[in-house]
KOLPA-790670 format. One record per residue (C-alpha): residue in three letters; x, y, z. Coordinates in steps of 0.5 Angstrom, whole numbers, plus 500, padded with zeros to 3 digits. Layout:
# residues N
ALAXYZ...
//
This chain:
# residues 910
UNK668705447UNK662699447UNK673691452UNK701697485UNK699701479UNK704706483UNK708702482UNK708701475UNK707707473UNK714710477UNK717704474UNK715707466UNK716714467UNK722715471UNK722723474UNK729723472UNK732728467UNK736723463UNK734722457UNK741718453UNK742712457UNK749712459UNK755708456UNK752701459UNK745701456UNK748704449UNK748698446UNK742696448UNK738702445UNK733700439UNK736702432UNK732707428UNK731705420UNK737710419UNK741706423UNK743711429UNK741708436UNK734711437UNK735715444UNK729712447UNK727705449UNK720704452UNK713704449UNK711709454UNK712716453UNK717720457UNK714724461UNK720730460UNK715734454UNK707734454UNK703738449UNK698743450UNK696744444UNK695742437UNK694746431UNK692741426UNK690742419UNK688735414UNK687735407UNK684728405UNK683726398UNK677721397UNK679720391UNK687718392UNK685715398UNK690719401UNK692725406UNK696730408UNK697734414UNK700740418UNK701739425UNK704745430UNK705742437UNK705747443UNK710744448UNK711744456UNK718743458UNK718740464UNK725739464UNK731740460UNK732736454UNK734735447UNK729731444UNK721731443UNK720723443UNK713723440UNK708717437UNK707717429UNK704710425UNK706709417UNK707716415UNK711719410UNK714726416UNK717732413UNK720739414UNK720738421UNK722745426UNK723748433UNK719755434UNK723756439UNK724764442UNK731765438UNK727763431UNK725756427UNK731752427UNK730744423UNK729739427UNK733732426UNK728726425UNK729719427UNK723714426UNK723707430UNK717703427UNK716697431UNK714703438UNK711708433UNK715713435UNK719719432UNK724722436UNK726729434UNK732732436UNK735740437UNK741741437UNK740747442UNK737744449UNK730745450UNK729749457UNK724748462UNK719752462UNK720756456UNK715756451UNK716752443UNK712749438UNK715744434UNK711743426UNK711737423UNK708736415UNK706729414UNK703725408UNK699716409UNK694713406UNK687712408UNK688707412UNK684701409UNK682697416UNK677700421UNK681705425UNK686711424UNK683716420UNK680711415UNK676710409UNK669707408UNK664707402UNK657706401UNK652704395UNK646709394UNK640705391UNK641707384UNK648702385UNK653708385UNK659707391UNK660714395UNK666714398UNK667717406UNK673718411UNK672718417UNK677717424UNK677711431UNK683714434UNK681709440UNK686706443UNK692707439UNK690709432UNK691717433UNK698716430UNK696714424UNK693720423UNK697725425UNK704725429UNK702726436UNK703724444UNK698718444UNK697717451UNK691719455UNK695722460UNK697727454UNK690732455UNK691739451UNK687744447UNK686741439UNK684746434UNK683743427UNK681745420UNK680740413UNK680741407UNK675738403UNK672739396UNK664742395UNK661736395UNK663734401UNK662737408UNK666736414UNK664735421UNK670734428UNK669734436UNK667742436UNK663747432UNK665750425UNK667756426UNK669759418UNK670756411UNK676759407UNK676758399UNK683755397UNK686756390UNK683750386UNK676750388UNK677747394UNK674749402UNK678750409UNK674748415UNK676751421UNK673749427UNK673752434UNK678750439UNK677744444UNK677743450UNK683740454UNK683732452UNK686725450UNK688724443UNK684718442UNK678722443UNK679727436UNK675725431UNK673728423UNK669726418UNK669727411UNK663726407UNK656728403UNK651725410UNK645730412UNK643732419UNK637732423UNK638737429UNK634739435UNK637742442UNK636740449UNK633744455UNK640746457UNK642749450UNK647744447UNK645743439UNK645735438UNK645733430UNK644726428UNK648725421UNK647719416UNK648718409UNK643722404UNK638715404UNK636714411UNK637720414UNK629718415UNK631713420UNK634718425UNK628722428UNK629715435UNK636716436UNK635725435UNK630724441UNK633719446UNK641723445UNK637730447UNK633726453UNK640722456UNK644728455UNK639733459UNK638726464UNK646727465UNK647733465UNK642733471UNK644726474UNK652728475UNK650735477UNK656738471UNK654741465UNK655738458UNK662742456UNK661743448UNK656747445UNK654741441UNK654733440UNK653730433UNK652722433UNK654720426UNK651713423UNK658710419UNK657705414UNK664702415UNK665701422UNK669696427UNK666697435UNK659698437UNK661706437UNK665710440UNK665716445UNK670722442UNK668728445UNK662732442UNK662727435UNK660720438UNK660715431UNK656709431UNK655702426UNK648704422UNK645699426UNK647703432UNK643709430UNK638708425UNK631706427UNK624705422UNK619705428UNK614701421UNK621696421UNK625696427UNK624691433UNK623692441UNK630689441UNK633695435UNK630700440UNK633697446UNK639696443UNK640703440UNK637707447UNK643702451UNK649704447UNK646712446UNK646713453UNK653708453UNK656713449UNK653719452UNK656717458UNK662718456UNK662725454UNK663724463UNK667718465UNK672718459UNK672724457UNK671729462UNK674725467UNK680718464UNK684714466UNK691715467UNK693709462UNK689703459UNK690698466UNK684702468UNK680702462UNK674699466UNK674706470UNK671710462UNK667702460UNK665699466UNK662706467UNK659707461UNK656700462UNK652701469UNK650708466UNK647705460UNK642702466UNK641707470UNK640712465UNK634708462UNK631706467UNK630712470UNK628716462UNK625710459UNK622706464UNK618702459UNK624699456UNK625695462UNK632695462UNK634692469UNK631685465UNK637685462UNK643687466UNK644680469UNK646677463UNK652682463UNK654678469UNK653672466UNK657673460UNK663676464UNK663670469UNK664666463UNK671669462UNK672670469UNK672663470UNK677661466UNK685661469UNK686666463UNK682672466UNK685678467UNK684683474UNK678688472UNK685693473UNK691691470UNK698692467UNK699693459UNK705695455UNK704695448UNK698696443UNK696688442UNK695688450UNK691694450UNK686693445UNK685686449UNK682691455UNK676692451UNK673685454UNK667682458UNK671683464UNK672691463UNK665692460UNK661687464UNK664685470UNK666693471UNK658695471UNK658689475UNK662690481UNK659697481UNK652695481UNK654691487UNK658697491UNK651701489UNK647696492UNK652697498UNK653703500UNK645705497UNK644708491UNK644715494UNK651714497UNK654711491UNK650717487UNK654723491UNK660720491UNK660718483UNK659726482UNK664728487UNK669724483UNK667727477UNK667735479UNK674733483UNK678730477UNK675735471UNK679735466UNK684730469UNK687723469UNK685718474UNK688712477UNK683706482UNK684709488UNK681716487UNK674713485UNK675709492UNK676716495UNK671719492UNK666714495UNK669714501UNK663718505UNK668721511UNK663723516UNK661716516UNK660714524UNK662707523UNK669709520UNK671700518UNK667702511UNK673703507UNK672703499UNK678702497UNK680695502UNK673692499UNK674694492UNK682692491UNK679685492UNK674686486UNK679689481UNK686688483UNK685680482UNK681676477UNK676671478UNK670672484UNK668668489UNK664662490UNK660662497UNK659656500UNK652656504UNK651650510UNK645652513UNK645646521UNK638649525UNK640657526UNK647656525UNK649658517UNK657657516UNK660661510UNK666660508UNK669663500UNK674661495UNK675662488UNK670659483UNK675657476UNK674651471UNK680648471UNK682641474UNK689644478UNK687646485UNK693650487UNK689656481UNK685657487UNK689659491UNK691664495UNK684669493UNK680673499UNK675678497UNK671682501UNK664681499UNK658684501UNK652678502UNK645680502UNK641674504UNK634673505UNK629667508UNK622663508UNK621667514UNK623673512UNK622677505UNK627683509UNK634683505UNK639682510UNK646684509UNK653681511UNK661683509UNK664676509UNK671678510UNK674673511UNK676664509UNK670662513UNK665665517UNK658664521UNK651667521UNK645666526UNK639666524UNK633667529UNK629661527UNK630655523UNK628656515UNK626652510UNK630655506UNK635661504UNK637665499UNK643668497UNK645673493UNK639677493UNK637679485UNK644677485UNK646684486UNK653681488UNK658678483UNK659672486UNK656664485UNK653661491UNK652653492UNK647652497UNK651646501UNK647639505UNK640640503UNK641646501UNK640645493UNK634640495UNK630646499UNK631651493UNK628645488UNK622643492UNK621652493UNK621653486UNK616646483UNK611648488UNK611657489UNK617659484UNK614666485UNK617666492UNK623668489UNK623675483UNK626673477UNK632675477UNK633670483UNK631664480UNK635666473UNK641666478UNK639660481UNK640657474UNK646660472UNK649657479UNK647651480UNK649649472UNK655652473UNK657648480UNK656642475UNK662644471UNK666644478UNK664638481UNK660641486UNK653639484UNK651633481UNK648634474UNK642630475UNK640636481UNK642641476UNK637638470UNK632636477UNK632644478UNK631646471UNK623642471UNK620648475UNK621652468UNK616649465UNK611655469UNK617660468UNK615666464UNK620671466UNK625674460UNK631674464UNK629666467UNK627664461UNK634665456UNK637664463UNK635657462UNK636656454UNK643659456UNK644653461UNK641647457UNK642649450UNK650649450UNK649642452UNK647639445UNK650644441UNK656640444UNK653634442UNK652636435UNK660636433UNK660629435UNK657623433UNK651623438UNK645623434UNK641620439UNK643623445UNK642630441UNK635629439UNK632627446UNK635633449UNK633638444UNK626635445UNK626636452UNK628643452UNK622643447UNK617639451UNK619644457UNK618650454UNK612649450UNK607651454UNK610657455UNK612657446UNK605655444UNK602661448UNK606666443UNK601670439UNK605672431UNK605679432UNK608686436UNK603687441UNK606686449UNK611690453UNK619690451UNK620684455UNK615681453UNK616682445UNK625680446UNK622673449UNK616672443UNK621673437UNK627669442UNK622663443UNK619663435UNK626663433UNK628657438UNK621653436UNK623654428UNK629653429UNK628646433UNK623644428UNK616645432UNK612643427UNK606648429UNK612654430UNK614651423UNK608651419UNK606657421UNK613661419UNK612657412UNK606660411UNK608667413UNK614666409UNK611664402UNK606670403UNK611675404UNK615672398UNK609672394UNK607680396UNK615680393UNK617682400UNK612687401UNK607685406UNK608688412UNK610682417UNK609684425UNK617685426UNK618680432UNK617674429UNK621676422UNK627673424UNK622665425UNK619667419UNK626668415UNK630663418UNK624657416UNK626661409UNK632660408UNK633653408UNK631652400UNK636655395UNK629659392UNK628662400UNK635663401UNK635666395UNK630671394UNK632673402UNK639675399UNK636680394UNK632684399UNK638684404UNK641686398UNK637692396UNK633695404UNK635701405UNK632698414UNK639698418UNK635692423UNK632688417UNK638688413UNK640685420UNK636681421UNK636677414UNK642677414UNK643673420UNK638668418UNK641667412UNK647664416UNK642659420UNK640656413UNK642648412UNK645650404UNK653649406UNK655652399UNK651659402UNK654659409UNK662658406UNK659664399UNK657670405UNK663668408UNK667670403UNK663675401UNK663679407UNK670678407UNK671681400UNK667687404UNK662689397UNK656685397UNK655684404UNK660689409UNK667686412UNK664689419UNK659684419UNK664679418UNK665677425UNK658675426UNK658671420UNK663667422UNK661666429UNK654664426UNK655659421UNK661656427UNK655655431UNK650652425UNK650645425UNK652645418UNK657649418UNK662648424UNK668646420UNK667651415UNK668656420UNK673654423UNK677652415UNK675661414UNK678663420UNK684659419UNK684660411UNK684668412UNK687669419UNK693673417UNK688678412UNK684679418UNK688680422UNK690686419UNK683689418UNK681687424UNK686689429UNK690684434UNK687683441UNK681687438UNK675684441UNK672683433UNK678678433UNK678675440UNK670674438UNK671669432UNK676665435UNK672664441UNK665664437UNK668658432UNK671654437UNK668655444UNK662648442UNK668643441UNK669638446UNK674631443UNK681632444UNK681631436UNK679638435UNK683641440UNK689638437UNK688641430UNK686648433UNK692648438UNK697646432UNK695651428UNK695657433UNK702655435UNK705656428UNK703663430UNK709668431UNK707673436UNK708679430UNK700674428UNK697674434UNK700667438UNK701670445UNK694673445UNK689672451UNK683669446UNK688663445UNK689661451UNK681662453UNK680657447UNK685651450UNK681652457UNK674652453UNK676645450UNK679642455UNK673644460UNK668642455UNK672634454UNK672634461UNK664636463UNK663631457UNK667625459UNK663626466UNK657628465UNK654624458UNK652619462UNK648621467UNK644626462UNK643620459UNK640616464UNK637623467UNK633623461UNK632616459UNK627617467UNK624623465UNK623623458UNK617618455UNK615621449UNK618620442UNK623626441UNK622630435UNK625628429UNK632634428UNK637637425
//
């Protein structure tokens, strides 16, 4: 989707054939809600019985909400056994039997809601290597939520609301669709049918083979059988879309679905699906397996996407693009998470993880391919511009205590969903960028794709990717993967170089970079990391594995300066000790073009970040920042915002208006060269037109009157053509957002939102509704986005977030959030990324010890059954409690660093 393993691994699936503990461990067994001892006492599945095959027939009713079900589980028996122990979630089960080779028999049912496991019970022994089915009748609601086999619901533009059901299976809702072994490592053969009404049509992973009349008006669907796979990856939809198809040079037909209304908005996303999906069917050097792959735009969806197989489903944003409407960051974000999703159907789905500790094995992947495919299929996207800030955003979490190893042990559905982070995504794409630079892209490419043909089909674990990339016939045989690599994904956190440069002489020593103010945290932490470093004297990247606490280089003459980490290709920070940080500066004010863009954008992120550890002083840190008043690189430029702006956002929830004012006008002052310069249209490459609708956006939003006025302007024509006039789409969101500050603008903005059938202007409206000053509007989207009619529950997370980040609607974000947990909570998951995003997203800028007290009382009251033991909470409390130490260190010296710097009158602000 678009968040000692041995060891574990024996310890939860024991290979011993006892499957009714003894007398001793009797009166510890889980009761069944029949009051019987249930015989199975684990989250995990007992690995006795696996499936090989499921027939599965559903019948969905779209006007109940409701469904029914047949499945029929063909079983190996691996050893003797009397009870099938399998995963169900909120059904009603019935008419369970054994086909066994003697005849069918009933099978007893025993349910255990709180592991969402049934066990079934035969009172003859099930042989190994005998061959039975079990089948099972089942009935549930339509899940309300956005997983399991769920509905969703659209308006057409005549106002009528249509309804859909659709499934998300990923991590652990396939049992709450149908009873099933609901685990990755459980693969088999699915062959499904739907019965569905006329009006509608079905699709599932693989392609409809016959349609069979029923008694009654209604149709069967059958739909061919897949091949060998993970529960979490089956997927159906019941529903009245349109399709557009093509197929691609190697045969396979792709088809893009979306409601009657936009199937006018798939033509992008049919073309970039048939171009990756030939890119990978190349680049792994394996042929795509299915004979089709369907992508459908969902009105109703929780995740960015999701990869089932031959059936990839997405948010509408996702998928549906208006080349007259969308902008250059639609279009790359559309490619980005195709070619994410499409990369699945190999890392994910041809090839999974074992269990969901290793979940960075299918996300990571899929990440770093995002990159690699488009750089190569769409080269004008310029996508390497872009990846560095994955890292960035996975070295914000991973800097906390509360990290996690990218590869690491859970149990139960709430720490599973909690995988789906920065840490599996990011730091996993991150790492492997690194291990690619490394080895050399030709290396790392080969050893990827003996990965995939050797474990087709299979469940991997860490240690088989290292092997993979392992080249045996290396003639220097210390490069062991697998020895680097545990350092990256085994532990949490990353490594802070130190740099000392004394004449020829360059002392190295590592230790792990963490926020906190204990030292005994960063303790104990060694990784092998594969330094490249290059130096005034020579544009030559040199490489060094530093293995160990401390080490020395020679150079072989003295330099001016030295530069760590080159396009930070490594995920690891660097602090430039002595005169280290002083060279850099000097470097950047008179030649910054010396260093490409990605070095001086990490340059800026380390430098700001050694500031919150006590490494730098900030006044070098803000000393380092006036070069970027000549910066014009994307990745440079928001990197430098990323840094500076955080810093008022902290003073705008305390009483400091001043301070606040002046620092707001120095970043304005530093980019206005760079703002002004800006022409109001689309013209330029995708880089350069991300940054003109990120600087407009900024200079609006911070009040620079030529930015204003000429916004107001654009806006009072717009809404006088009663939103008709065509307004160059990069500069929607400055034009929008200056709109919305009066009750009329914000009014006749929400009419359109309301109305446009445009995906990303819907987007985009919506979204600069949220940055208005009207606090009555921001607590009113709120509410509607959670009531889910007018403005979709899916965006509520968003939402939420913006106004939490708009200075005028703060505590009405935080009071939502604590108002409405328990409800979204139950629509959004626990530990899913969507509730783990608000709770950072509306707390994260909070710096006084006030605030921290009123969010620690409100998560303690929490029970663990409401989230208390979540990782977010505590990522919370550290955020807190590191931004009340930056302030109490650092407000000071900004202040007398801008009072030196700054003597024009800061503009007048929020």
């Amino acid at each position: 989707m678009f968040p000692l393993l041995l060891v574990l691994f024996v310890s939860i699936h024991p290979s011993s054939g006892a499957q009714i503990p003894n007398q001793d461990q009797a009166k510890q067994l889980p009761v069944a809600t029949n009051g019987e001892p249930f015989p199975w006492d684990r989250m995990r599945l007992p690995v006795t019985i696996s499936p090989l095959h499921y027939d599965l027939a559903i019948h969905p009713n779209l006007t109940s909400l409701d469904f029914t079900g047949m499945v029929r589980i063909s079983l190996d028996v691996k050893e003797d056994t009397s009870i099938v122990v399998l995963h169900a979630k909120q059904m009603h089960i019935s008419n369970v039997v054994l086909l066994a080779p003697e005849g069918v028999r009933p099978l007893r049912v025993l349910e255990y809601p709180q592991s969402h496991q049934l066990a079934l019970l035969s009172e003859s022994v099930l042989t190994k290597g005998r061959k039975y089915e079990v089948q099972l009748e089942f009935a549930a609601n339509l899940s309300d939520s956005f997983h399991g086999f769920y509905k969703g619901s659209y308006r057409t533009s005549s106002g009528e609301v249509r309804a859909i059901a659709s499934t998300q299976f990923e991590a652990t809702f396939a049992r709450g669709a149908f009873p099933c072994f609901d685990e990755p490592a459980f693969k088999a053969n699915f062959t499904i049918r739907i019965i569905r009404e006329p009006r509608h049509i079905a699709i599932s992973n693989m392609p409809k083979v016959k349609t069979v009349e029923l008694p009654g008006g209604l149709l069967e669907d059958h739909f061919d059988t897949t091949v060998k796979m993970s529960t979490y990856l089956v997927a159906y939809i019941v529903s009245d879309f349109l399709s557009v198809s093509r197929t691609t040079k190697h045969g396979v037909k792709i088809s893009v679905y979306a409601v009657p209304e936009k199937i006018d908005q798939t033509a992008f996303a049919l073309d970039a699906a048939v171009k990756l999906l030939d890119f990978y069917d190349d680049y792994f050097d394996i042929p795509y397996p299915l004979p089709k792959q369907d992508l459908a735009a969902i009105p109703d969806f929780q995740s960015g996407a999701m990869e089932n197989w031959g059936l990839t489903t997405y948010r509408e944003t996702g998928l549906l693009f208006d080349p007259d409407r969308s902008s250059a960051s639609d279009k790359l974000g559309i490619t980005k998470v195709i070619a994410h999703e499409l990369a699945h159907q190999w890392f994910g789905n041809l090839v999974t993880m074992e269990w969901w500790n290793d979940l960075w094995l299918n996300e990571g992947f899929a990440k770093f391919m995002e990159f690699i495919s488009l750089d190569i299929t769409y080269p004008e996207l310029h996508v390497d511009d872009f990846f560095l800030g994955k890292c960035f955003e996975a070295m914000e979490v991973d800097s906390l205590s509360s990290s996690h190893p990218v590869s690491t042990p859970v149990e139960n559905p709430t720490q599973i969903q909690e995988m789906f982070d920065d840490v599996s995504y990011d730091k996993g794409a991150c790492i492997l960028n690194m291990l690619r630079d490394f080895l050399s892209p030709e290396a790392f490419e080969i050893g990827i794709i003996r990965y995939l043909k050797r474990y087709s089909y299979q469940n991997t674990v860490n240690s088989h990717l290292w092997e993979s990339l392992t080249d045996k016939w290396y003639s220097d045989d210390e490069l062991d993967v697998k020895t680097i690599m545990d350092t990256w994904t085994l532990q949490e956190g990353f490594p802070l170089v130190t740099v000392e440069v004394k004449g020829r002489e360059v002392r190295l020593s590592q230790e792990r970079f963490l926020r906190t103010d204990d030292p005994s945290l960063t303790e104990g932490f060694l990784w092998q990391i594969p330094l490249t470093y290059m130096t005034s004297a020579s544009s030559t990247v040199h490489r060094f594995l530093l293995k160990t606490k401390t080490d020395v280089l020679y150079l072989p003459e003295e330099v001016d300066w030295v530069k760590f980490n080159v396009n930070m290709s490594g995920y690891y920070m660097v602090h430039y000790a002595g005169e280290g940080w002083n060279s850099i500066i000097k470097l950047l004010q008179y030649n910054h073009t010396a260093l490409s863009g990605n070095d001086r954008a990490s340059l800026i992120q380390n430098v700001f970040q050694l500031v919150s550890v006590g490494k730098v002083r900030l006044d070098t840190a803000l000393d380092l920042s006036l070069y970027l008043s000549k910066e014009t690189q994307i990745m440079a430029v928001t990197q430098g915002f990323g840094e500076l702006v955080p810093l008022y956002k902290l003073m705008e929830k305390r009483d400091m208006t001043v301070l606040e004012n002046q620092m707001k006008g120095y970043i304005v002052d530093l980019f206005r060269d760079l703002i002004d310069r800006q022409e109001w249209s689309d013209s330029g490459s995708v880089s350069e037109r991300v940054l003109r609708s990120y600087l407009l956006l900024f200079a609006c939003v911070r009040n620079h009157p030529p930015c204003v006025a000429k916004a107001t302007k654009l806006f009072n024509q717009w809404k006088d053509s009663d939103g008709t006039m065509s307004l160059p789409v990069d500069i929607t969101m400055a034009v929008f957002v200056i709109g919305a500050r009066t009750p009329e603008g914000w009014d006749f903005l929400f009419e359109k939102y309301r109305t446009t059938l445009q995906m990303s202007v819907k987007s985009r409206i919506k979204s600069a509704m949220t940055v208005t000053y009207l606090k009555d509007k921001l607590k009113w989207m709120m509410e509607q986005s959670l009531i889910g009619e007018v403005m979709k529950t899916q965006d509520l997370p968003d939402v939420v977030v913006s106004v939490g980040r708009n200075p005028h609607g703060y505590k009405l974000a935080w009071d939502f959030l604590r108002a409405n947990w328990h409800t979204m909570i139950k629509k959004f998951d626990l530990g899913s990324h969507s509730v783990s995003y608000m709770v950072l997203g509306v707390t994260n800028q909070y710096s006084t010890r006030e605030m921290l007290q009123e969010i620690r009382s409100f998560f303690d009251s929490l029970t663990e059954e409401t989230g208390s033991k979540m990782r977010c909470i505590q990522q919370t409390y550290e955020t807190i409690e590191d931004n009340i130490r930056w302030t109490d260190t650092n407000f000071p010296l900004l202040e007398a660093w801008l009072n030196k710097h700054q003597h024009k009158p800061p503009h007048e602000d929020l």
